[in-house]
C-alpha positions as CSV (number, residue, x, y, z in Angstrom):
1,X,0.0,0.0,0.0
2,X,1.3,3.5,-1.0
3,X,2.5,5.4,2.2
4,X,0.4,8.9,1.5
5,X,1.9,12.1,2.7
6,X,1.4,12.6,6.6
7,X,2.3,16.2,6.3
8,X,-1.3,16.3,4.4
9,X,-3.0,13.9,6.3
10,X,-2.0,15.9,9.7
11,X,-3.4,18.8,8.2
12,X,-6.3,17.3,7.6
13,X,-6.9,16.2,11.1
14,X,-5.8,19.7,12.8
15,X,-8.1,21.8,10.4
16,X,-11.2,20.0,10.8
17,X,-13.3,23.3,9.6
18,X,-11.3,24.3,6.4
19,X,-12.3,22.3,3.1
20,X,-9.3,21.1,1.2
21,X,-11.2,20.4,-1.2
22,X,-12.8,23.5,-2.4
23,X,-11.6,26.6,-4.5
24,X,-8.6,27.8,-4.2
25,X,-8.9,30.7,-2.4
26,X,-9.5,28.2,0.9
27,X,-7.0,25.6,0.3
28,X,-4.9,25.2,3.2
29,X,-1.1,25.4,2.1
30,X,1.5,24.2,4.1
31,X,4.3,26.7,3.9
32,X,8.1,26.1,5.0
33,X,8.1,29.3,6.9
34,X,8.0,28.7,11.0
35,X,4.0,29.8,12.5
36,X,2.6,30.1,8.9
37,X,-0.5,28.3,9.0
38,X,-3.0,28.8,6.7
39,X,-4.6,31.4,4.2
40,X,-6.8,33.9,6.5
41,X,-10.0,32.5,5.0
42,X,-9.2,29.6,6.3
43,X,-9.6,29.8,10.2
44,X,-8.3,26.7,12.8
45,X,-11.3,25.5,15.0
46,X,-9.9,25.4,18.3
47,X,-13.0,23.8,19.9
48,X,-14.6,22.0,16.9
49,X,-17.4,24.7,16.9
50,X,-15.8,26.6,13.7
51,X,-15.2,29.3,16.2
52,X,-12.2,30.9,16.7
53,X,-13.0,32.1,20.3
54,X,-11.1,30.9,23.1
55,X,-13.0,29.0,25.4
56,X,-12.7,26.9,28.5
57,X,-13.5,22.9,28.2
58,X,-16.7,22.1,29.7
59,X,-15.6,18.0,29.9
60,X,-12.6,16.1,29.8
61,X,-13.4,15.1,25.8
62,X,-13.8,18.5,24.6
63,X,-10.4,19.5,26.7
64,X,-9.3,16.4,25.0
65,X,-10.6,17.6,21.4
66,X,-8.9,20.8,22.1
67,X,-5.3,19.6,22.9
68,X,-5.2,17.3,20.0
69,X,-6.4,19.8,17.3
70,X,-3.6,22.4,18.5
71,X,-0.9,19.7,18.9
72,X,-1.4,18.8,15.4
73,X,-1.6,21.9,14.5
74,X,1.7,22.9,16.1
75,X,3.3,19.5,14.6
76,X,2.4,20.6,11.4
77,X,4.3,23.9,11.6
78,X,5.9,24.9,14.6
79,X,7.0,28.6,15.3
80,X,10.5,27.8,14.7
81,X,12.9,25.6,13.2
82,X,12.8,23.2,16.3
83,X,10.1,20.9,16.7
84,X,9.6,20.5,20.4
85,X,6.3,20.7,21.1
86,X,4.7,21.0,24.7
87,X,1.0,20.5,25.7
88,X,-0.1,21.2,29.3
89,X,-3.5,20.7,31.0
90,X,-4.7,19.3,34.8
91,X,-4.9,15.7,33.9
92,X,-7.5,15.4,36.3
93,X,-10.5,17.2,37.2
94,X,-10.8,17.2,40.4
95,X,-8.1,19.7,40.5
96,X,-7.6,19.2,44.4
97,X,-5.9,16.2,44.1
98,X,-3.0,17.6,41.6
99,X,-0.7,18.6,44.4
100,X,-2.1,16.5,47.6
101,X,0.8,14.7,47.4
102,X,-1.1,11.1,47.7
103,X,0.5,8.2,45.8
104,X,-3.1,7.5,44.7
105,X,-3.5,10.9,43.0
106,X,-0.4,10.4,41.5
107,X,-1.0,6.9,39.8
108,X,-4.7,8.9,38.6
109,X,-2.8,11.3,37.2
110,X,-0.3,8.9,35.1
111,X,-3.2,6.7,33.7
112,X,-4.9,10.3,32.6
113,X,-1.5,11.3,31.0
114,X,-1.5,8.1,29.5
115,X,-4.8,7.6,28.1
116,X,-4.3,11.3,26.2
117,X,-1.1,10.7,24.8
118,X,-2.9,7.4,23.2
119,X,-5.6,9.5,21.8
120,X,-3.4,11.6,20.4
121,X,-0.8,8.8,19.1
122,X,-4.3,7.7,17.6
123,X,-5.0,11.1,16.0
124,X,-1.8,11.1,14.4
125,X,-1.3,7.9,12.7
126,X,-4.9,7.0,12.8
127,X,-4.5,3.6,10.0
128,X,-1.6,1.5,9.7
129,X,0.9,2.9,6.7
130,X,-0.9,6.3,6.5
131,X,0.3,9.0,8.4
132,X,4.0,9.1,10.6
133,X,5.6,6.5,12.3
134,X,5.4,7.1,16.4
135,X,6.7,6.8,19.5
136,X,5.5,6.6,23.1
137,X,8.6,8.2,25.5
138,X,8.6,7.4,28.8
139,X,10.6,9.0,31.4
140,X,14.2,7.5,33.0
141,X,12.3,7.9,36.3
142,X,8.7,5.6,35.3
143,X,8.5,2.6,37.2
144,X,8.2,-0.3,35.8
145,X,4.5,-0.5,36.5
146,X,3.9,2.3,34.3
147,X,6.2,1.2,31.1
148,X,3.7,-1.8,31.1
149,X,0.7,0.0,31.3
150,X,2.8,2.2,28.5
151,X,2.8,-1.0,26.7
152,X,-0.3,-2.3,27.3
153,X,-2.0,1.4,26.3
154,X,-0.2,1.5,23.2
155,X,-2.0,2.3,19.9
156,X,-1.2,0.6,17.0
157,X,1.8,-0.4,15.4
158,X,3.5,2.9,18.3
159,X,7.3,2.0,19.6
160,X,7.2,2.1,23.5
161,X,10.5,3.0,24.9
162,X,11.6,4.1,27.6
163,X,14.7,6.4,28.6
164,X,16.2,4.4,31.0
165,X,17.6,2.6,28.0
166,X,19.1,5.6,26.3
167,X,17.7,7.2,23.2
168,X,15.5,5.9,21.1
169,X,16.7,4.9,17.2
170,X,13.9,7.5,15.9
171,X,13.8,7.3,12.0
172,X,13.6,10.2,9.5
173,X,10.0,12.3,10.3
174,X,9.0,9.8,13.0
175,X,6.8,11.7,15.9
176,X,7.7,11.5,19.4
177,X,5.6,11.4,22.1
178,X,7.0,11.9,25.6
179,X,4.6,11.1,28.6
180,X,5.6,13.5,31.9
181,X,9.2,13.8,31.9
182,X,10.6,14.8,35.4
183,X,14.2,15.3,35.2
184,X,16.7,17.3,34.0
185,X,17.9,14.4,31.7
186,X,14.9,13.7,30.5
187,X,14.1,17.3,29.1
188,X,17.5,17.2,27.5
189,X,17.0,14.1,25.8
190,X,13.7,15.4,24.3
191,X,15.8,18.7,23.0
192,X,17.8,16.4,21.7
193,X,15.7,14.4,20.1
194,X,14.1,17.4,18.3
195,X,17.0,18.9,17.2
196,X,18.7,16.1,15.4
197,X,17.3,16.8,12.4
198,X,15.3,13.0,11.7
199,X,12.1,13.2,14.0
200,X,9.2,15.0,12.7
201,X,8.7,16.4,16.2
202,X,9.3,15.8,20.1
203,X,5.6,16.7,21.6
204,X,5.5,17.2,25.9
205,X,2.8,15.9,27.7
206,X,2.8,17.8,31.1
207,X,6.1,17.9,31.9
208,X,6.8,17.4,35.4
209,X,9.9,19.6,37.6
210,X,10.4,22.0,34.9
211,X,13.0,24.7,35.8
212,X,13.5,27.4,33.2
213,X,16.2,25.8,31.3
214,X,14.2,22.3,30.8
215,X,12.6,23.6,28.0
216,X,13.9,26.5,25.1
217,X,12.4,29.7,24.1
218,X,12.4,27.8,20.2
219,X,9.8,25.3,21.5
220,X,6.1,25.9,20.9
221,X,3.1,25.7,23.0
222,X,0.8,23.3,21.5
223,X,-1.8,23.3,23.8
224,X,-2.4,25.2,27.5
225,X,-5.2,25.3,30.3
226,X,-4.5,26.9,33.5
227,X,-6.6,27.3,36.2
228,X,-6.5,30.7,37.9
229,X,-7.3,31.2,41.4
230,X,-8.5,34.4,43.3
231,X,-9.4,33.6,47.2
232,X,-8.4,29.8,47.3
233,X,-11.4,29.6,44.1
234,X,-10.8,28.7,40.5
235,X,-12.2,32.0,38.7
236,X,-11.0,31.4,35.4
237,X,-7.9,30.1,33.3
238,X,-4.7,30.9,30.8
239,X,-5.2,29.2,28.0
240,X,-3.7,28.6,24.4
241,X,-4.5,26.4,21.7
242,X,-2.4,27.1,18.7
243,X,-1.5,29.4,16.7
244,X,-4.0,31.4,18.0
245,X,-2.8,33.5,20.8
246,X,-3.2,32.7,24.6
247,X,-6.2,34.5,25.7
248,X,-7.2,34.6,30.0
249,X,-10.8,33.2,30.2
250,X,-13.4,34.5,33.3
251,X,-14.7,31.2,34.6
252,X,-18.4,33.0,35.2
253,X,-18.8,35.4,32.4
254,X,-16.8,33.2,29.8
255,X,-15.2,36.9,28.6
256,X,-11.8,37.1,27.4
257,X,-10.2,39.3,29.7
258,X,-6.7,39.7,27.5
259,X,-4.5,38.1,25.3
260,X,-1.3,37.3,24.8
261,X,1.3,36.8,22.0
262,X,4.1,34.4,23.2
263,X,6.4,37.9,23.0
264,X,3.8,39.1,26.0
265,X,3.8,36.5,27.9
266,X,6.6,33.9,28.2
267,X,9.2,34.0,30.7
268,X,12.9,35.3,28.7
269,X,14.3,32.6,27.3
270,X,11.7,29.8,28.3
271,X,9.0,28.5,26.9
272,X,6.7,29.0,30.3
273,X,4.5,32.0,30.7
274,X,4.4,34.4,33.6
275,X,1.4,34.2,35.2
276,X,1.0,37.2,36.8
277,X,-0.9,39.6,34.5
278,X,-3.0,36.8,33.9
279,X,-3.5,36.6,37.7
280,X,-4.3,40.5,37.7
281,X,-6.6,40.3,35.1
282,X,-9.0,37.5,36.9
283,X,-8.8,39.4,40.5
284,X,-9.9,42.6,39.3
285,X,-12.5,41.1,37.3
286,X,-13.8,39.3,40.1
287,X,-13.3,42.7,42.4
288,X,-15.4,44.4,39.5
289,X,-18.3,42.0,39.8
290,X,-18.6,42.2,43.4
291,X,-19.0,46.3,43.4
292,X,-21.5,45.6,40.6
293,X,-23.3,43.4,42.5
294,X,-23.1,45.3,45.9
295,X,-24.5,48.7,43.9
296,X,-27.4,45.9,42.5
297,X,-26.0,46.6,38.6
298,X,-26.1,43.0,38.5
């Protein structure tokens, strides 16, 4: 069976809303410049809708939806020459048991991490000999519990490996995905990975213990959702699914309150963003409501 072009069948998948198949003015072109996406009649459906709009998840699919669309997205052109990709989202909703520290929690959170970066594999290379060959990373510090879940998760025809047996023997355009690294090793052996020239791309699944050289400027954000809090609550989140920009959500009103190009809002010289204006932005619309509401204008 011929092996069609994944660069065309990835486009395909991420751009759900755009017609290839129409005139030409909304063909979707695949240009070798870094960030270039699309024609502008041709928008990216962040949230399957055909809207453009940032928006918070309302379930674990949609989140789901969400991630994979702007990972394969990114994948298919990345804002720079180096495709490392990261994707970051609570794994779990009950966003309480994140940090409580409970071995429990943390086993929860690796089977969610797991089950997404199987969807995703999934997405990618959905039929054997069509689209590019994958790989499921796991970290140097995964138990051996977790490789065999790994294993046993696996979609496909995938290559399960994990880094406590060195590097993997990637082949030319092969996509990499790396489940919750946690070390310093293990973030260099993904920039590695990426910048060797073979693999299609190294994509990040919430990377664990990430200090602000695990992790370049070059990379791109896939995919981001970021809970804010104001008074121990959740009242709204960061989020960015690309290439649109990242765009602060209020949890009550669903109104953008800013956004953000990466320029705005990344750390120097890191790929993470500072959260503070984001932070700013929720609290005082929050404060705002609460004056509305105490002067009964709303």
């Amino acid at each position: 069976m011929r092996r069609l072009s994944w660069h065309f069948l990835l486009l395909l998948y991420a751009y759900p809303t755009c017609s290839l198949l129409r005139t030409p003015t909304n063909v979707l072109v695949r240009s070798n410049t870094p960030g270039y996406c699309s024609r502008s009649a041709c928008k990216l459906s962040l949230f399957g809708s055909g809207s453009s709009a940032p928006k918070i998840p309302a379930s674990t699919t949609e989140r789901d939806n969400q991630a994979i669309n702007s990972v394969k997205a990114a994948i298919a052109s990345p804002k720079s020459s180096l495709p490392l990709i990261e994707c970051e989202f609570p794994p779990l909703q009950a966003l309480n048991k994140l940090g409580d520290g409970s071995l429990r929690s943390a086993i929860e959170a690796e089977k969610a991490n797991l089950a997404f970066a199987t969807k995703l594999i999934q997405s990618i290379s959905p039929i054997p000999f069509i689209g590019p060959n994958t790989w499921l990373l796991t970290s140097e510090s995964s138990s051996n519990a977790f490789f065999t879940a790994a294993k046993k998760a696996k979609a496909g025809s995938t290559n399960v490996h994990p880094l406590k047996q060195g590097l993997p023997n990637v082949g030319k355009g092969d996509i990499c995905i790396f489940v919750t690294p946690s070390s310093r090793s293990d973030y260099m052996a993904a920039q590695k990975i990426a910048s060797s020239g073979v693999a299609g791309a190294v994509v990040i699944i919430n990377g664990f213990a990430k200090d602000q050289k695990s992790v370049p400027a070059e990379a791109t954000m896939g995919y981001f959702l970021k809970p804010l809090t104001y008074n121990s609550q959740v009242v709204g989140y960061l989020t960015r699914c690309y290439p649109s920009k990242w765009a602060v959500v209020d949890i009550i009103s669903k109104e953008v309150l800013g956004s953000f190009d990466d320029s705005e809002i990344l750390v120097r010289g890191t790929n993470t963003p500072d959260l503070r204006q984001s932070g700013k932005l929720v609290q005082k619309s929050v404060d705002d409501r609460a004056i509305r509401a105490r002067n009964g204008l709303q």
